[in-house]
N, C-alpha and C positions, 0 to 999 in steps of 0.2 A: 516222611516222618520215620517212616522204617529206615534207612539210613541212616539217621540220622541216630535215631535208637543203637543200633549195632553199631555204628562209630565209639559212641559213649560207651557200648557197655567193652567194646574192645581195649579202649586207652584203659578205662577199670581195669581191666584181666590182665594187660599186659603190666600194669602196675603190680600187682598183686604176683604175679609170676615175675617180675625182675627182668623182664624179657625189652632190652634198653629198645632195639632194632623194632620190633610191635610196635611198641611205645612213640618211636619217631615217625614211625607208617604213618600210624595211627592220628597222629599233631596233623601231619601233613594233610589226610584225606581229611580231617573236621575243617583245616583251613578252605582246602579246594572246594566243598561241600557245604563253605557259608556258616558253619556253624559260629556264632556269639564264644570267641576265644575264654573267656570269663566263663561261661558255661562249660566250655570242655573240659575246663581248669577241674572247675567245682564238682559236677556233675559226671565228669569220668576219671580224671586222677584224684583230685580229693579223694572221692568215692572209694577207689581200689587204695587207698593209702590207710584208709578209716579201716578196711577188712583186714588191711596187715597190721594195724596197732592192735587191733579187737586179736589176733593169732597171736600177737607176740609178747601180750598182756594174760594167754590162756597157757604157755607155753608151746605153743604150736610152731611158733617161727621160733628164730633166735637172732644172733647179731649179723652173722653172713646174711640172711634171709633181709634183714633190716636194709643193708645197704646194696645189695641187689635192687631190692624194689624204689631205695631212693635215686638209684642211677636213673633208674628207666622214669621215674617223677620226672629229676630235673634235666632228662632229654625231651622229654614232651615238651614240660615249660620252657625250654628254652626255645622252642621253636612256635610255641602258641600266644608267649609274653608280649611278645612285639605288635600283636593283633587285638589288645585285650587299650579298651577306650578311656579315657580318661576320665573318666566319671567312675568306671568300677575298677580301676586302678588299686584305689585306698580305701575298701570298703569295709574293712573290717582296721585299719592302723598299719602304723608305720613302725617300723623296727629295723633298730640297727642291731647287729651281731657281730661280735667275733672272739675269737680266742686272744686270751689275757699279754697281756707283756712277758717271756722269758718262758713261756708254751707255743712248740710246734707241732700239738695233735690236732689233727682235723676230723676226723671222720664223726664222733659226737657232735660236733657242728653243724659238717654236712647235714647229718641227720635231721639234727632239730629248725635246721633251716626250711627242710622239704618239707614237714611237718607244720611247719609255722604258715608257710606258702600254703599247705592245705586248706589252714582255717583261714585263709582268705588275707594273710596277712602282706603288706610288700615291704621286700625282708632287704636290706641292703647290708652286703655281707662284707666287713673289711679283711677277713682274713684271719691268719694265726700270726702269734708274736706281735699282738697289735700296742702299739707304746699308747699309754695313759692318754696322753695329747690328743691321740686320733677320734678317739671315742666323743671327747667332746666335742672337736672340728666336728666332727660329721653329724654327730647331734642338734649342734648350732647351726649348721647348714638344709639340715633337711627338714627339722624339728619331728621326730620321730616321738611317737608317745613311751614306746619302750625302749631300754638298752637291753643287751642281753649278752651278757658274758661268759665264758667259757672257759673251764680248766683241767685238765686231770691229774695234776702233779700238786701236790702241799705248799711246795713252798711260794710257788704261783699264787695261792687266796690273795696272797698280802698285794698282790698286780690290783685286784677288785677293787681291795679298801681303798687303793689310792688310787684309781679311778673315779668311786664314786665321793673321794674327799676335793679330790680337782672340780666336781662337778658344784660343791660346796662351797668350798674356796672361792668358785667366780658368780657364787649365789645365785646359781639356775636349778640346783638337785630339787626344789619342789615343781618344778617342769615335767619332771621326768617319773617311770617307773624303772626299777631296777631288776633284772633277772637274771636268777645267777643259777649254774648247773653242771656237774662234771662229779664223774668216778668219785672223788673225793670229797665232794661237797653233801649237805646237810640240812634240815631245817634250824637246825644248832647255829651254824656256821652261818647259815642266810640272816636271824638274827645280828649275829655278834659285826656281819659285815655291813648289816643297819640296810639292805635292799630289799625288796617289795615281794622278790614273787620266789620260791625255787622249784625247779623239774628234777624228780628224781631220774626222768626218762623223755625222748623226746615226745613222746606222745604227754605227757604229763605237766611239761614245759607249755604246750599250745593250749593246753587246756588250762594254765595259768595265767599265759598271756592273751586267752579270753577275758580271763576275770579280770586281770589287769589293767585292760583295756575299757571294761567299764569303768573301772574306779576314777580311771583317767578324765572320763567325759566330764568328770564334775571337778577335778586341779584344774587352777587358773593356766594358761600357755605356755610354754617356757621362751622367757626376750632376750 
């Protein structure tokens, strides 16, 4: 049990310090050591991801600080994911993400992706420059309860609107939740773009697409 303690609270620390190399140790000896992959996830990266929102919400961290500690996340999860059962898979929802059509910034993605994977969500990520079409493809394919889109540039918004009017157009947008979030974006703009949720931050985004995610449980399926 002690073991097993110090495993946890190491993927924590090394999360929290950005420390990617910990971080992969760390995946490694919970695998060898039996631990319940879904646990280590929650229980020691979640955990160390929750203390650097809580730092970078007080001013404590900042945005290097930010993307340091989500390397060393999804160096863990990528080697703890493969081990995590199918039953706690999708325990908390499905979400698709990616950055809009005629934007190639990533890192606010990254970000809110790690963060999203925190609260337990399983996040399929399409990418930057992602065209209108894809979003839906992969929405119809997977049936994810959220979309979640990305921008930091102006004239990108209008990528969203028609995203989320293709989604209208093939009369599935009551299927779905909408969540929108970047540099530029707004609760203003969240409105005017007619979507459900918006993140001013990535921490703020996951704590949306909690809420969202209830709302969801009670909209009929998307067919």
């Amino acid at each position: 049990m002690l073991k097993r303690e110090e495993i946890l609270e190491r993927l924590s620390e090394s999360v929290v310090r950005g420390d990617v190399e910990e971080a992969k140790k760390a995946a490694k000896d919970a695998i060898e050591e039996g631990i319940d992959a879904y646990e280590a996830i929650m229980l020691g990266c979640a955990k160390g991801m929750f203390v650097v929102s809580d730092k970078y919400e007080r001013f404590e961290y900042f945005m290097p600080d930010l993307i340091c500690s989500a390397e060393a996340m999804s160096a863990a999860t990528d080697i703890l994911k493969p081990h995590i059962s199918v039953e706690k898979a999708h325990l908390s929802g499905r979400v698709v993400i990616g950055t809009v059509e005629g934007d190639i910034h990533s890192i606010g993605k990254e970000i809110v992706k790690v963060f999203l994977a925190a609260a337990g969500f399983d996040v399929h990520d399409l990418g930057v420059n992602v065209p209108n079409k894809e979003f839906l493809k992969k929405a119809m394919e997977i049936k994810p309860e959220i979309v979640a889109m990305s921008t930091l540039t102006t004239p990108t918004i209008e990528s969203m609107a028609n995203v989320i009017n293709l989604f209208k157009k093939e009369g599935v947008r009551k299927g779905y939740k909408f969540l929108v979030g970047g540099a530029v974006l707004s609760e203003e703009w969240r409105i005017r773009l007619g979507a459900d949720g918006y993140g001013k931050d990535a921490s703020e985004g996951a704590r949306v697409a909690k809420r969202l995610m209830e709302e969801a449980k009670c909209w009929p399926s998307p067919s």
